[in-house]
Phi, psi and omega in degrees: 000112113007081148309319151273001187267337175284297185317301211270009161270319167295323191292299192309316184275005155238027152055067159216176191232145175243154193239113160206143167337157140289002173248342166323142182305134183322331171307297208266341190297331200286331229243335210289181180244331178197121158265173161160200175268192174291326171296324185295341189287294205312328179304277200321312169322284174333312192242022171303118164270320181302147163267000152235162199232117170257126207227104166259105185197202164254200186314312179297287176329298193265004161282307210287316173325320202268352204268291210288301166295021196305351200261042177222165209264153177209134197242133172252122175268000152239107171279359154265024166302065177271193210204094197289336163293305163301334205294302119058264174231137190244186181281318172291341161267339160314284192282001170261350145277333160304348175273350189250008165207060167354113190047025097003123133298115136293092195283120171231157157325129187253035173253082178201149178293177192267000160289296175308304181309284187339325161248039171255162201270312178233149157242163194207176205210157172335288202319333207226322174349311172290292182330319201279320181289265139031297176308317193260158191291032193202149180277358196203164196203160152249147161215161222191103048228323184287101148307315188282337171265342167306299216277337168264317182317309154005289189257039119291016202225153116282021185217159178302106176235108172328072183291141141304131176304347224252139146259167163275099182321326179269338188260354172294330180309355188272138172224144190313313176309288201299310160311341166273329185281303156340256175019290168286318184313311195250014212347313189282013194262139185221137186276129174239138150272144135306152182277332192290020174309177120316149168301305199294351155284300187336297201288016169210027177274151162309313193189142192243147195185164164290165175318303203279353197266342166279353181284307210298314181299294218291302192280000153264351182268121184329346158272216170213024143211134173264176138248118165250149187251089147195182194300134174297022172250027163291356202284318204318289191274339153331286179311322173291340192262332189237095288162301185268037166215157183249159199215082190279141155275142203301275185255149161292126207081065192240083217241147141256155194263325166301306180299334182263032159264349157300155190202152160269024171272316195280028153285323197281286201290336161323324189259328173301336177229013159048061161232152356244125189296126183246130165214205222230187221241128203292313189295345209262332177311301214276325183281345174264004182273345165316290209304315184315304187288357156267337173273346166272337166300336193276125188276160188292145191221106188295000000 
């Protein structure tokens, strides 16, 4: 059996569409109807016509497909495919920092379960964050759950910003030394970050950006070799888009290990055995589609 020519047979004769990360393994990236970061899934999510979203990503991610989407059916085909980072942070340690900072407008990340939207006023993603932070109407703000993206969003405020303890476990791991070490190796190397870096990375990238915001730098630009911070499975569509540029990784193995637990066998029993559905509780739904629907209203900022 061909397996991906069975996924894409399968995705049509049940009217589904597969979503898949910009961190998914080249296999399913290759097969997919839209890659892309979160925000771009959330757009997507969003304007979905199929009536099922087979969503190769992690937990957070096919709740917000189902936040945007309820009337479609949304399938995660690894259900422990979680987010060590949403984890983190709960609703219940949410609302005991807004009592201790009253009418705070809460910004959260939108690597957060659908309880933490519900109890935030927006939500925003790498690509939109300053913009989103920007938006509101107060001198002082929480943010939630990523202190490394909160602390660059920062220095783009004019306002007080309120950190959440939680990081992304694979891009805090990027260390300055070892990018200076890059650096020397490669002189001719122009370093792109993630924002979810350490600040101290932050401060000696060329450009700092989103996922998708690294495709864009990269295919524009006159060089020919990066160093990148952020996860390998951007590598997929690098290469494919840029073929005459070399692409080094901050550290070696620069992997989430959740996200490359989709495989395209469990996409085949995803569609085949209509698994595993996710949704999310309707009131807890309607309040976190507020926070979603205000963060889409905002335009993106690479």
């Amino acid at each position: 059996m061909d397996i991906k020519k069975e996924i894409r047979r399968l995705l049509k004769e049940k009217d589904a569409v597969l979503l898949a990360h910009n961190y998914q393994i080249d296999d399913i990236q290759e097969i997919a109807d839209f890659t892309g970061d979160s925000l771009g899934l959330s757009i997507e999510a969003s304007k979905v016509k199929q009536k099922t979203i087979v969503f190769c990503g992690v937990h957070f991610m096919a709740e917000t497909a189902y936040i945007l989407s309820p009337d479609k059916k949304v399938l995660l085909p690894e259900i422990d495919a979680g987010c060590p980072m949403a984890d983190m942070v709960t609703a219940e340690g949410l609302r005991e920092l807004k009592k201790k900072h009253p009418g705070v407008p809460v910004v959260c990340y939108v690597n957060t379960s659908a309880e933490v939207k519900a109890e935030s006023d927006i939500c925003c993603t790498s690509a939109n964050a300053i913009n989103v932070v920007n938006s509101l109407d107060s001198d002082k703000i929480i943010f939630v759950p990523d202190k490394n993206l909160g602390h660059y969003v920062s220095r783009f405020v004019d306002k007080e910003v309120i950190l959440w303890e939680g990081f992304c476990p694979i891009h805090h791991k990027v260390r300055k030394e070892q990018v200076l070490k890059l650096k020397e190796q490669y002189p001719d190397a122009v370093f792109v970050a993630h924002p979810e870096c350490p600040p101290d990375v932050i401060d000696i990238a060329d450009h700092v950006c989103s996922t998708s915001g690294v495709y864009k730098y990269v295919k524009e630009s006159n060089k020919k070799r990066f160093i990148i911070g952020t996860e390998q499975g951007v590598g997929y569509r690098l290469r494919k888009e840029n073929p005459d540029k070399e692409f080094i990784f901050a550290y070696e193995n620069f992997v989430c290990q959740n996200m490359k637990k989709t495989t395209l066998r469990k996409v085949y029993d995803a569609l085949i055995k209509e698994r595993y559905v996710i949704t999310v509780d309707e009131e807890i739904r309607k309040k976190a589609l507020k926070s979603i629907q205000r963060m889409l209203d905002i335009p993106r900022n690479y």
